[in-house]
Backbone bond lengths (Angstrom), bond angles and torsions (degrees), N, CA, C in turn:
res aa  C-N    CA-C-N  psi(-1)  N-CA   C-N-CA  omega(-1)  CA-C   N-CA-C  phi
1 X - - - 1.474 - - 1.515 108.94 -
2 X 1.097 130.81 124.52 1.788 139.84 160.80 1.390 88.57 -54.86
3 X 1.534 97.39 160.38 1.191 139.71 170.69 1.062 104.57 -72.54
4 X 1.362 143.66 -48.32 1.572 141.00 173.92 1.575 106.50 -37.64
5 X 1.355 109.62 -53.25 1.172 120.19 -145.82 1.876 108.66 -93.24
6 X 1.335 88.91 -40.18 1.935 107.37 164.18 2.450 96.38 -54.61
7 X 1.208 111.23 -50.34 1.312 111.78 161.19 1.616 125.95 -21.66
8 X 1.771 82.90 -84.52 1.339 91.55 175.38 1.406 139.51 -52.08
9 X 1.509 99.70 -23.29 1.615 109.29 -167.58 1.419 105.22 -92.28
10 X 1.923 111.26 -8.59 1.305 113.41 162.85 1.317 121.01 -77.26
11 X 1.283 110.04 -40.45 1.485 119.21 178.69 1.575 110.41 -58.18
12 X 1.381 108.19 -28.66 1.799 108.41 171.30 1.122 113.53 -50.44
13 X 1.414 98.71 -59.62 1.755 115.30 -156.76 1.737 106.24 -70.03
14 X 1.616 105.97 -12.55 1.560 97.21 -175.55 1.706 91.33 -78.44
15 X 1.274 100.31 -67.37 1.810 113.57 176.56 1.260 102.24 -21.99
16 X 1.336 143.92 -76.97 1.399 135.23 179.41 1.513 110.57 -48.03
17 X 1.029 120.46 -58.35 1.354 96.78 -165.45 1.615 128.44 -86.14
18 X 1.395 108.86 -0.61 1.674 132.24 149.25 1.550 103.12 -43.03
19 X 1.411 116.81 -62.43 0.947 137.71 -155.16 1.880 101.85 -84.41
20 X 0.653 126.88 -26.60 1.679 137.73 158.59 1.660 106.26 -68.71
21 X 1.278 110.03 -46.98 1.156 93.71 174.52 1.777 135.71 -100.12
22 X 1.759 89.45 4.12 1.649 94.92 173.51 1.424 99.76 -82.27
23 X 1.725 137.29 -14.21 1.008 137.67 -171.15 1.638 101.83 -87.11
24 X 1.137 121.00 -57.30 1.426 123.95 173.63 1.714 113.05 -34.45
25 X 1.438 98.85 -55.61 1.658 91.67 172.30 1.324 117.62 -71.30
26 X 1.120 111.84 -35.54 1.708 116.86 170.68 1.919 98.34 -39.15
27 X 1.312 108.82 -50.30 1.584 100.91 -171.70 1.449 117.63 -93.82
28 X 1.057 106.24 -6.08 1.569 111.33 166.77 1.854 111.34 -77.52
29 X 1.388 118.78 -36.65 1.427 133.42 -168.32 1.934 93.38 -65.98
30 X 1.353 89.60 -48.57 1.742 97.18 -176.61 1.601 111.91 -76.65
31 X 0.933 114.52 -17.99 1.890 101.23 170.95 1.435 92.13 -95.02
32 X 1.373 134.37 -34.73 1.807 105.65 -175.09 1.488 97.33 -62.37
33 X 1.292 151.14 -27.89 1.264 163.55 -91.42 1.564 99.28 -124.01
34 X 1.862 97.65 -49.10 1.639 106.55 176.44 1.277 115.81 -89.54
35 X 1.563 95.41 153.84 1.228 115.77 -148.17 2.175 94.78 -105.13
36 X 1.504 81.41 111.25 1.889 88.19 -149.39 1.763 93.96 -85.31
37 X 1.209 134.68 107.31 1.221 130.90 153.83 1.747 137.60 -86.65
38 X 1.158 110.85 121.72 1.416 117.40 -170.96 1.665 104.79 -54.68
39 X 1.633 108.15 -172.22 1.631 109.73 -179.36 1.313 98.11 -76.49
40 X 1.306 114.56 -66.85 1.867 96.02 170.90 1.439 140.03 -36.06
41 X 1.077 108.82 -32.95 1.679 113.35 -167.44 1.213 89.36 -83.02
42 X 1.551 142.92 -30.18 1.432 140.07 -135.59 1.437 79.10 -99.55
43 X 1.543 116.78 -47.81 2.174 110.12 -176.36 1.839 106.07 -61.67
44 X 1.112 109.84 -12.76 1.290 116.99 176.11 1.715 135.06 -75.67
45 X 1.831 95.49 -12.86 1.204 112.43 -163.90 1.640 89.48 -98.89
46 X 1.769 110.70 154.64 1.735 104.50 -179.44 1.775 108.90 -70.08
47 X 1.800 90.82 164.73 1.351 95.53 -173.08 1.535 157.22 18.05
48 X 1.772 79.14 63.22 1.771 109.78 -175.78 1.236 77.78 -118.49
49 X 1.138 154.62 23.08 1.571 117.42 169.96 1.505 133.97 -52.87
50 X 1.083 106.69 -27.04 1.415 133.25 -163.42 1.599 101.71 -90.23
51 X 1.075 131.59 9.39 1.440 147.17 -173.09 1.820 127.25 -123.14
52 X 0.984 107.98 122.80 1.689 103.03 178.05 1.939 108.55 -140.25
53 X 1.603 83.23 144.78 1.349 106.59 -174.86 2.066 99.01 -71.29
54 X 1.450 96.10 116.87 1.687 103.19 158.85 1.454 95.84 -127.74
55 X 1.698 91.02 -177.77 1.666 95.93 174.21 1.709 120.27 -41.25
56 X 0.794 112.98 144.03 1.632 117.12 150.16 1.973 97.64 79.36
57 X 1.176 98.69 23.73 1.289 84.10 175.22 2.292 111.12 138.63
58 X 1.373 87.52 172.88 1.948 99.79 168.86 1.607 112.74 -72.78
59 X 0.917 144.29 156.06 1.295 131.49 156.12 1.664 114.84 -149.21
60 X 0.742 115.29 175.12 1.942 137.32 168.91 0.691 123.96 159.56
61 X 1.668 96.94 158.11 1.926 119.44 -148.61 1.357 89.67 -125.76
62 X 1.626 111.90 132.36 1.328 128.21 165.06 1.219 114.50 -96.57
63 X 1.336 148.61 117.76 1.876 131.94 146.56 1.384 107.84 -50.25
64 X 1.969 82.85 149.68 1.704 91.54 178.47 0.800 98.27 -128.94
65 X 1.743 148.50 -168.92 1.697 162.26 145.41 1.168 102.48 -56.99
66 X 1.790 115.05 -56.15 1.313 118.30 -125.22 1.298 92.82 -165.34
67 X 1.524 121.41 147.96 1.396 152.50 176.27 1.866 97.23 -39.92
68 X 1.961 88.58 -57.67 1.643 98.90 175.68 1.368 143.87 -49.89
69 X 1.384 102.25 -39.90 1.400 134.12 176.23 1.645 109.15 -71.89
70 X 1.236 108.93 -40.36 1.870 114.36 163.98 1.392 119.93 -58.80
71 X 1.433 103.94 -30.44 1.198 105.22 -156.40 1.568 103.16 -103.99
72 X 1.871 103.47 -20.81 1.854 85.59 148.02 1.367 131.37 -87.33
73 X 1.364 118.58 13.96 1.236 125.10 176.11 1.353 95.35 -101.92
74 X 1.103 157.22 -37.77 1.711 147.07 163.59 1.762 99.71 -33.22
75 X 1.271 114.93 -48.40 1.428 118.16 -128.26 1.711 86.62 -96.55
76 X 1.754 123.01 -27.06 0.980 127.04 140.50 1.792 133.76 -36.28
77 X 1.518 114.71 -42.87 1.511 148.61 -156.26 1.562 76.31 -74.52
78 X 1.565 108.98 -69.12 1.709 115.37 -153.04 1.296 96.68 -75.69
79 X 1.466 143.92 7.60 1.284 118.54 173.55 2.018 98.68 -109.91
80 X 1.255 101.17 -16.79 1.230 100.06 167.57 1.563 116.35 -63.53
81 X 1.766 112.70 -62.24 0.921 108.10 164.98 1.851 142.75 -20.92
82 X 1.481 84.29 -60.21 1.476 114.21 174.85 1.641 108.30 -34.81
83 X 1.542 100.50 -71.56 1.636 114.33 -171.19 1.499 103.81 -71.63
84 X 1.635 142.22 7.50 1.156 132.88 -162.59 1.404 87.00 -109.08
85 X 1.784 122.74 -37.89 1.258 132.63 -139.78 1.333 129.20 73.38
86 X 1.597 128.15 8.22 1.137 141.24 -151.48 1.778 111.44 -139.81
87 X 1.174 111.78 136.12 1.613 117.93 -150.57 1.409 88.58 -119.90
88 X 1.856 119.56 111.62 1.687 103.30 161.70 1.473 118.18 -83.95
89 X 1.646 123.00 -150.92 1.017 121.22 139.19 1.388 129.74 -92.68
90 X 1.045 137.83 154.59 1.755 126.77 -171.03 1.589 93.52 -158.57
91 X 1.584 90.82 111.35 1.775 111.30 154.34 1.272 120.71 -104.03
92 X 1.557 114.08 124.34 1.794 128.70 -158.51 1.930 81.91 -101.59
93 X 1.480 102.09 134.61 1.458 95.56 160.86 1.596 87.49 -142.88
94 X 1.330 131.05 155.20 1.674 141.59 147.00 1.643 117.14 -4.00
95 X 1.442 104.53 -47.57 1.174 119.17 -179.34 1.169 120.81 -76.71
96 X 1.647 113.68 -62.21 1.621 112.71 -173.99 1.541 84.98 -164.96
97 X 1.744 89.43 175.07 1.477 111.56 -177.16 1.635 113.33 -121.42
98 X 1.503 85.21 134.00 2.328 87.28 -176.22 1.646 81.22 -113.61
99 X 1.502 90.26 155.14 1.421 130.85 -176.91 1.729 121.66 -121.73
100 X 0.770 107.56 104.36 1.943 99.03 175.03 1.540 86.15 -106.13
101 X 1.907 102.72 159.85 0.992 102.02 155.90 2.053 80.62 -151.31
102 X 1.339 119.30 156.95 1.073 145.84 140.85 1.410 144.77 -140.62
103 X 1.229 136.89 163.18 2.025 110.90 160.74 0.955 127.95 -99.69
104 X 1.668 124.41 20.48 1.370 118.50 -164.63 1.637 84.51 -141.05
105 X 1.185 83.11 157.09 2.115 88.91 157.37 1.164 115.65 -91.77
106 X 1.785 127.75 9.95 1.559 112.69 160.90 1.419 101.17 -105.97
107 X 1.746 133.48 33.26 1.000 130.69 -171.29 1.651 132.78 73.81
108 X 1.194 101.55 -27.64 2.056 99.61 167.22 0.768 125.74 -17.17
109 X 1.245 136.47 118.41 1.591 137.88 173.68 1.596 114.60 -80.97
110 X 1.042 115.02 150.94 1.679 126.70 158.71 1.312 122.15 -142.48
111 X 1.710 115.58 164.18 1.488 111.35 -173.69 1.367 120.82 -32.56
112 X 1.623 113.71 -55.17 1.356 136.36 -161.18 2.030 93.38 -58.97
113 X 1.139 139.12 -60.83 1.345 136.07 138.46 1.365 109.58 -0.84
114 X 1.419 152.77 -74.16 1.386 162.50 -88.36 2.054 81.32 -145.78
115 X 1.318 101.91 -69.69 1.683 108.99 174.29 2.293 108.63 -39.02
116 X 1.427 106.49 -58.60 1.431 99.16 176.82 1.032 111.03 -59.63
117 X 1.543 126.72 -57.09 1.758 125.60 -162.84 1.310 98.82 -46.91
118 X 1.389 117.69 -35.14 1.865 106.41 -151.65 1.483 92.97 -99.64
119 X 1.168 142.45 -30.49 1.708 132.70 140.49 1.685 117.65 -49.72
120 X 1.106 126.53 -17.27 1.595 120.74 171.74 1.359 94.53 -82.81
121 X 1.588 135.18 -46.74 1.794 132.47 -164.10 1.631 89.82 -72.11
122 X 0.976 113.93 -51.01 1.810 103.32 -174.68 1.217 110.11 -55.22
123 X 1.357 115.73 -44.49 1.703 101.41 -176.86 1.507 114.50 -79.87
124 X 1.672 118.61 -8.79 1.105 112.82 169.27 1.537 117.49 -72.47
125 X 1.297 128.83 -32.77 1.253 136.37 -143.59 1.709 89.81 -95.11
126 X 1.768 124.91 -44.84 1.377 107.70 159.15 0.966 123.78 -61.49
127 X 1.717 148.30 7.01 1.090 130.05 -176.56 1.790 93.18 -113.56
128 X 1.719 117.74 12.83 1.320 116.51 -166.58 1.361 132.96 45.60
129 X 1.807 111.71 44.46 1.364 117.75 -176.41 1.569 90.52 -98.73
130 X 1.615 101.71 172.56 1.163 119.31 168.87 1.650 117.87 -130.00
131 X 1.351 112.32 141.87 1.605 134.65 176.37 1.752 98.47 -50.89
132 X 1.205 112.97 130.59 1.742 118.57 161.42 1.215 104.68 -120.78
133 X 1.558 136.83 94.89 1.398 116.55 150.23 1.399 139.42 -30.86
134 X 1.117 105.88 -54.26 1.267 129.52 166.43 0.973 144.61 -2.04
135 X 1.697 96.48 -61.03 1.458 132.86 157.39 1.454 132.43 -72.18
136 X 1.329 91.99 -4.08 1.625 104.87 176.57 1.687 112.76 -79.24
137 X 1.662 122.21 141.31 1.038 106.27 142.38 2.018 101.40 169.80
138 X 0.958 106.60 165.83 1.919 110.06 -163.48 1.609 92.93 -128.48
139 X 1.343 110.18 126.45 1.326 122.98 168.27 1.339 108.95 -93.06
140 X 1.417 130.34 143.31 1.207 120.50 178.33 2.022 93.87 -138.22
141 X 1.315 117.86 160.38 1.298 114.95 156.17 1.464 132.87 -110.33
142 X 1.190 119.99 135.84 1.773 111.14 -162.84 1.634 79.99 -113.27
143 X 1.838 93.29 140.61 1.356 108.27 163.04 1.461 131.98 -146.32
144 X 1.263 91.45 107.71 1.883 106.68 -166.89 1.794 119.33 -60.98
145 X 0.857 118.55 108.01 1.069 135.92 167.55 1.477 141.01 -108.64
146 X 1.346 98.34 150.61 1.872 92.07 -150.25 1.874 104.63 -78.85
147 X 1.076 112.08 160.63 1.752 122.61 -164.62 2.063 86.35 -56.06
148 X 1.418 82.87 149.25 1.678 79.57 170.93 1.591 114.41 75.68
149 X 1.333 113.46 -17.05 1.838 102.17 176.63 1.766 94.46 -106.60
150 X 1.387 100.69 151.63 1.639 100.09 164.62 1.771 86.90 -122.02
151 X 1.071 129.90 117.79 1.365 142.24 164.75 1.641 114.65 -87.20
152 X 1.606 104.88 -5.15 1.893 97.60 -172.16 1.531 117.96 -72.04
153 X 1.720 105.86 -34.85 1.414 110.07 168.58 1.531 115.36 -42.80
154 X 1.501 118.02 -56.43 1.697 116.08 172.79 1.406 110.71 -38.48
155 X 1.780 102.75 -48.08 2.259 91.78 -160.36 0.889 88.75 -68.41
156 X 1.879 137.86 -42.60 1.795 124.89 -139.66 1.583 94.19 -88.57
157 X 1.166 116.03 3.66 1.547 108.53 175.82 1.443 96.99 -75.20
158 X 1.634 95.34 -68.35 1.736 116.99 -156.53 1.842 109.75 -58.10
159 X 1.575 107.06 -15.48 1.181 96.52 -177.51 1.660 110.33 -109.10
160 X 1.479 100.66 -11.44 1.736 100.63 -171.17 1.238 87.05 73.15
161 X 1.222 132.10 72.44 1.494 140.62 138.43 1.072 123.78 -91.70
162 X 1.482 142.69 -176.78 1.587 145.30 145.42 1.309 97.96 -108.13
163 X 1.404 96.74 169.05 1.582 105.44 163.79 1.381 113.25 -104.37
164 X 1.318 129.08 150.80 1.021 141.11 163.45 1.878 133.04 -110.00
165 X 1.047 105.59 150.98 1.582 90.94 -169.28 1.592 122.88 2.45
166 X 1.316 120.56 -151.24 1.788 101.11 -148.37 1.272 97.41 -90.60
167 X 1.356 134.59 -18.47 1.655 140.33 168.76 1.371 135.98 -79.38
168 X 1.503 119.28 -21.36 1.308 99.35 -158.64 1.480 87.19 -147.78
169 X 1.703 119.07 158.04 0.884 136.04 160.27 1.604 130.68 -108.75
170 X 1.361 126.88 152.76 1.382 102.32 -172.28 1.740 113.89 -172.43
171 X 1.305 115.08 151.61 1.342 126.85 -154.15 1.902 86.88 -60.63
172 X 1.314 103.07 138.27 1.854 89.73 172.46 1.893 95.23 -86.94
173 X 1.140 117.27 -29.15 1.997 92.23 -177.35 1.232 93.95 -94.75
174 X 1.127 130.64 57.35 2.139 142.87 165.55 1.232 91.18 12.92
175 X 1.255 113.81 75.67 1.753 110.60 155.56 1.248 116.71 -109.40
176 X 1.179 107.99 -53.81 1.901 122.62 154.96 1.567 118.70 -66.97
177 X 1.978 91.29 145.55 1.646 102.20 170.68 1.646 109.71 -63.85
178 X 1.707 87.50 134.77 1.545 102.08 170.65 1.251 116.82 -62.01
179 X 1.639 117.11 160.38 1.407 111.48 165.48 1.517 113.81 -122.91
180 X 1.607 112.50 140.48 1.681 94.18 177.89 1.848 84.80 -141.70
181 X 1.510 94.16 144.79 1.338 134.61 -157.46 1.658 110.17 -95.57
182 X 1.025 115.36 111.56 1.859 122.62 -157.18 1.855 91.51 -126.42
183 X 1.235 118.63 158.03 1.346 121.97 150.87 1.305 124.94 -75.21
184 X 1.270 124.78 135.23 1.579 125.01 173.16 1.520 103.56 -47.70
185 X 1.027 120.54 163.09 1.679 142.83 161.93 1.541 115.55 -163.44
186 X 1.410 85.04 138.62 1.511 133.19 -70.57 1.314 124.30 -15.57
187 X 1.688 107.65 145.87 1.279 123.45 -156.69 1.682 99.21 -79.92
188 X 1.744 114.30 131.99 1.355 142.79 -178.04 1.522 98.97 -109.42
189 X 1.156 150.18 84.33 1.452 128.91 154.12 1.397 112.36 -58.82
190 X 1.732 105.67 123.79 1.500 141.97 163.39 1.752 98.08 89.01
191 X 1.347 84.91 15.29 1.972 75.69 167.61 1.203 112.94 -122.82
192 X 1.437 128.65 66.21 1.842 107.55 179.11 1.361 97.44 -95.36
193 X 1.404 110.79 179.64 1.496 143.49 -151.55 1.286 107.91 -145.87
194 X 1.649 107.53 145.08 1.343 99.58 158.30 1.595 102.76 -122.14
195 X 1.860 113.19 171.65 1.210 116.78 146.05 1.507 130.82 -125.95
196 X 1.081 130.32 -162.16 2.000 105.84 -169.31 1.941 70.78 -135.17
197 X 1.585 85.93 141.48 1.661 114.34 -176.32 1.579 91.13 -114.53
198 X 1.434 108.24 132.92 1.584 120.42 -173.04 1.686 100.79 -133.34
199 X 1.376 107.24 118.82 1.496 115.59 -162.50 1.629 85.30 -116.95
200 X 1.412 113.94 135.27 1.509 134.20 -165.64 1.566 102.21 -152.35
201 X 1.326 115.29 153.09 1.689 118.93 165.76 1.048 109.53 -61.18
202 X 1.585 127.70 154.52 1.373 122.08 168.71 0.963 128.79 -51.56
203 X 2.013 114.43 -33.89 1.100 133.23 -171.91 1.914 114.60 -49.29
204 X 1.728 97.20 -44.74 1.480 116.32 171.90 1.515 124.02 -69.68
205 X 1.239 119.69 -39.72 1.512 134.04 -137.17 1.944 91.46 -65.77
206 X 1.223 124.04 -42.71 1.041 118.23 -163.09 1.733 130.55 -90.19
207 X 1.939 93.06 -16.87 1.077 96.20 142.70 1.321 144.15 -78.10
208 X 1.327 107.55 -37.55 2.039 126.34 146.28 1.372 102.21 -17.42
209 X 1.426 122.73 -74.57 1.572 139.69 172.31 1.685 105.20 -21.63
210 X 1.348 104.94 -100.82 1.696 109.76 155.47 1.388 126.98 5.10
211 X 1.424 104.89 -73.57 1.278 116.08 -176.95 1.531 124.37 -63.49
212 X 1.379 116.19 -11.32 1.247 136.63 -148.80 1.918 94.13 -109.43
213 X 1.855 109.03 -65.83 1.008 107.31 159.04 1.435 145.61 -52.18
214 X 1.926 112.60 -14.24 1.237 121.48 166.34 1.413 130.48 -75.73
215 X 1.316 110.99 13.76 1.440 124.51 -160.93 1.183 108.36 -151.89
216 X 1.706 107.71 32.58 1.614 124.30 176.82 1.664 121.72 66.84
217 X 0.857 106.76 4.43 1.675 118.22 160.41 1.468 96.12 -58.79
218 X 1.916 111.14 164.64 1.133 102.75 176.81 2.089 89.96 -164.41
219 X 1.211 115.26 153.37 1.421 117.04 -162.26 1.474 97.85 -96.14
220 X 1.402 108.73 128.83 0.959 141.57 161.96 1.263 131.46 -61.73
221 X 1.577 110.99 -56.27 1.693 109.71 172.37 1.666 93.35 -161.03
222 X 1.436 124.73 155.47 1.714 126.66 -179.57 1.490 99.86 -123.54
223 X 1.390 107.44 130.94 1.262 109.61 171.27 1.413 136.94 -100.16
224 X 1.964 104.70 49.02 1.666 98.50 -158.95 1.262 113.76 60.24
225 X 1.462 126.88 58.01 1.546 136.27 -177.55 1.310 120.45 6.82
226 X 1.608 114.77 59.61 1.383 127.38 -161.69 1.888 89.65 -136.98
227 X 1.328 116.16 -28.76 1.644 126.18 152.63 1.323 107.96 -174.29
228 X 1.296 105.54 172.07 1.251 116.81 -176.48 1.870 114.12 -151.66
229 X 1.367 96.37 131.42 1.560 105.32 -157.99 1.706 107.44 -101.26
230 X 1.234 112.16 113.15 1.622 115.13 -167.31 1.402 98.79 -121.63
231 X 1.446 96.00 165.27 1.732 117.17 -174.05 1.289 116.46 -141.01
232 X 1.459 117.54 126.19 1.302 140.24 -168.21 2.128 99.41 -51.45
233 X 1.128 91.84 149.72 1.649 96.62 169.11 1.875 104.50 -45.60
234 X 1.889 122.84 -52.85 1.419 99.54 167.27 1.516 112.99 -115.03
235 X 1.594 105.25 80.15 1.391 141.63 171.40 1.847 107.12 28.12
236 X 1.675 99.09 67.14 1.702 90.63 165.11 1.478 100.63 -91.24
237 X 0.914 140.78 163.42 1.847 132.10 154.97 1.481 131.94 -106.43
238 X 0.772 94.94 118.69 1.731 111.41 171.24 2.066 115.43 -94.95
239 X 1.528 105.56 136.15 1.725 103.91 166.09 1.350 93.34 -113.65
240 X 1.078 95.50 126.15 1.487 113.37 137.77 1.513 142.72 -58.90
241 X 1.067 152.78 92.96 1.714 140.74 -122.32 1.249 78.96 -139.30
242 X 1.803 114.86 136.65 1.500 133.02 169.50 1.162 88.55 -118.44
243 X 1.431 131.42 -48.85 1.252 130.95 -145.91 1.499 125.14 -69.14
244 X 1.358 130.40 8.58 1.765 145.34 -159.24 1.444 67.22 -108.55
245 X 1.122 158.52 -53.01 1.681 139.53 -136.16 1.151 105.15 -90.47
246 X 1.248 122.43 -8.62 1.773 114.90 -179.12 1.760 97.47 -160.33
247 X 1.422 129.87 32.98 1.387 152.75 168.95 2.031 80.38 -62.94
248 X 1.443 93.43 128.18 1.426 116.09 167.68 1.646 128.42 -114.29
249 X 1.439 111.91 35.60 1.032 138.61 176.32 1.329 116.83 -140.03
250 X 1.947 122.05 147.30 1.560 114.45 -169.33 1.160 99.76 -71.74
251 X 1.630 123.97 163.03 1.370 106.87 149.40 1.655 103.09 -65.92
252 X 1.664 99.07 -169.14 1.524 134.61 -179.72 1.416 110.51 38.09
């Protein structure tokens, strides 16, 4: 290679990567830019009522009649979307329709979040649907592992997951429960465990509770009704999580 040309191919590589990094700040300028609201602040914003903070995000569930009737409420969703600039997730079933919306892929909320929900309840309320809490709720799986093992490479294989920041792994089209990766306590080498984390509105969580203990479950430990950690008649465990619906901190 000449020197001319060893030149030029430097002068590329600066140009590109100037350019990698005028874009990087370009996207750094735009996340200081948004206007990041916690689960509280987000119930704080108008006409979200109809909305609650679980894992991974805002959500609400409408009932429908009919396959049809969902599916003019989608078509409602995407014109909301449209005019917000902002794309949720939306699962159509016969029954009813759930809604996530967040801006991050660890779930963070922002205004623009708070702006769709309250254009999705308006277009629900002309089409005369109604809010189900009820129907709300995000399964996630916790899996304890002993100091010194990272076991997430195995699940994100076995499930076709990614990883995400230093804990958790997770379906990228969020169809499947997430997994996030904790140390055992006290430490078992070659014995970890998992338990399944169940994120519900507050409004629900305590009847969830109830329902759980009426069928020989029995509570394990209460956390200031912020969750509550129960065990199967032969002790699998499940939490119950209220606290993502009115959590006063961002995620990530």
């Amino acid at each position: 290679m000449s020197a001319t040309a060893g030149t030029v191919t430097a002068c590329g590589a600066d140009a590109r990567r100037q350019e990698v990094e005028r874009v990087v700040d370009q996207n750094d300028e735009a996340a200081d830019a948004v206007e990041w609201l916690t689960a509280k602040g987000f119930h704080a914003e108008p006409g979200v009522e109809d909305w609650h903070g679980l894992f991974w995000g805002a959500f609400a569930f409408y009932g429908v009649s009919s396959f049809a009737e969902g599916a003019r409420f989608v078509a409602a969703i995407a014109d909301a979307a449209a005019t917000v600039g902002h794309d949720p997730d939306v699962d159509l079933r016969p029954n009813g329709v759930t809604i996530r919306t967040s801006s991050r892929p660890d779930g963070r909320l922002s205004r623009t979040d708070a702006r769709l929900a309250a254009r999705i309840s308006a277009a629900a309320r002309e089409l005369g649907l109604e809010s189900d809490p009820s129907q709300l709720q995000m399964v996630g799986i916790a899996v304890a592992q002993d100091t010194g093992v990272d076991t997430r490479p195995f699940w994100a294989a076995a499930l076709g997951y990614e990883n995400l920041g230093e804990e958790d792994a997770i379906d990228t089209n969020r169809r499947g429960p997430h997994l996030w990766f904790h140390e055992l306590s006290p430490p078992k080498p070659g014995r970890g465990r998992v338990h399944i984390d169940v994120s519900v509105p507050r409004s629900v969580a305590e009847s969830r509770v109830r329902a759980a203990l009426a069928v020989g479950g029995r509570v394990v430990d209460s956390h200031d009704g912020q969750w509550w950690t129960l065990a199967s008649p032969d002790n699998h465990g499940i939490d119950i999580a209220a606290w993502p619906d009115d959590y006063d901190e961002t995620w990530g």
